[in-house]
C-alpha angles and dihedrals in degrees: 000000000000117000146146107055120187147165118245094194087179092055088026093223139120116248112205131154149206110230095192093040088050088229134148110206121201109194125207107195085185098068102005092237119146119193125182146203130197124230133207094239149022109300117224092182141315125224127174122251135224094243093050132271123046138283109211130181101244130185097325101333146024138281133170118234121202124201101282086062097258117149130222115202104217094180143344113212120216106252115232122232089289112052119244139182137186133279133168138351156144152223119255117209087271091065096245122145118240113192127153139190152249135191119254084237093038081243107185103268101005099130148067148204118234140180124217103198115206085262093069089245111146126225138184112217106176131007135203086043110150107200109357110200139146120047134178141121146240116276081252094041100228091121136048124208111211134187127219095166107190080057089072092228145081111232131211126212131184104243130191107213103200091061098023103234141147129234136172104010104210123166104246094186134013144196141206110260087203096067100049095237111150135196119228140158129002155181141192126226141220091270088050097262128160114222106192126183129225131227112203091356096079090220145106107216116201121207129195119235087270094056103265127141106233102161142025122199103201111217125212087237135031111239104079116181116185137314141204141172130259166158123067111314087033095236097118130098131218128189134184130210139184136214098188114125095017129142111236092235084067098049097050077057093043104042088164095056108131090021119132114232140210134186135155100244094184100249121077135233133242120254105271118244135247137231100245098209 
């Protein structure tokens, strides 16, 4: 279940993980070498940091993991009645860390949005969220673009970046419930584009600034992840998928399920943030 993808432009590398396997991966294009280290718990994402190494969401809470692979638990959150743990995330121009939630049963409201500051002070943002997923912002930063994929839709709020707030929730795309395409992750790029991926739908759909789709990017297999762009011009593309809970008759379809992707889609990427703490 391979997801969060993002660019390290210090180590110039690629940071993905596998959520099921319980494994960060660091890729060198360069070389085309992956290495791997396994962590204790479930791994939501993973996202370098300004003073070296990498802060992730893990299980239901955050740690920080150097480069042997140790882990630092910065801090545990209670879990509610249903069970939750972290899934996906991203680093707004202030350097805070934005991570949300999902039941371990994808119950109905389950989840929640939080914000880690650089201070290591946690937040919740929003509340009742089922499977929070995809974050990232405007070029300018004045909006923030936000997944709650079992919502069908990928929602827009006004954001002030200098206190970190929301403000006028709207939904920006949407999807037909009755087809069981999901939204995902996403990223924006340098023009102001929003790639979305597609769970179930094998596809990355791009979306200029107003909400329209402009642009699909077809996948060999149908669960999609998450993507980013990456490397050091920021024109590559890379794209996550996932095998888990596949039938066996699909995957001998879908050989690639699982694999992650990369492609030069014409237009180029923004530097990716890091965690300022």
């Amino acid at each position: 279940l391979a997801e969060g993808p993002i660019w390290d432009a210090a180590g110039e590398r690629l940071i993905w993980i596998d959520i099921v396997a319980r494994i960060v991966h660091s890729f060198d294009p360069a070389t085309g070498e992956n290495t791997s280290i396994a962590v204790e718990d479930s791994p939501g994402l993973a996202i370098p940091r300004t003073a070296g190494g990498l802060v992730m969401a893990i299980g239901h809470g955050f740690a920080f993991l150097d480069a042997d692979g140790e882990l630092e638990p910065i801090e545990e959150l209670p879990q509610a009645e249903i069970p939750a743990r972290f899934n996906d995330g991203c680093c707004d121009a202030a350097g805070r860390l934005w991570a949300g939630t999902v039941g371990l049963g994808e119950e109905p409201g389950a989840g929640s949005l939080y914000r880690l500051d650089p201070d290591l002070t946690v937040t919740r943002v929003i509340d009742t969220v089922t499977e929070s997923n995809g974050i990232d912002w405007s070029p300018d930063n004045t909006i923030m673009y936000y997944v709650d994929s079992l919502e069908y839709r990928v929602d827009a709020f006004d954001f002030d970046l200098d206190s970190g707030s929301l403000s006028n929730r709207r939904p920006f795309a949407e999807y037909d419930s009755s087809v069981e395409i999901l939204p995902d992750g996403l990223t924006v790029d340098s023009e102001g584009g929003v790639w979305v991926a597609l769970w179930g739908g094998s596809a990355v759909h791009r979306y200029t600034p107003d909400g329209e789709l402009d642009r699909v990017l077809a996948m060999p297999t149908r669960q999609i992840t998450s993507c980013a762009f990456a490397g050091p011009s920021l024109e590559d593309f890379y794209v996550t998928s996932a095998r888990e809970w596949l039938e066996p008759e699909v995957l001998a379809d879908e050989p690639d399920a699982g694999a992650v992707f990369v492609c030069r889609p014409g237009v180029v990427g923004r530097p990716a943030r890091t965690f300022g703490g």
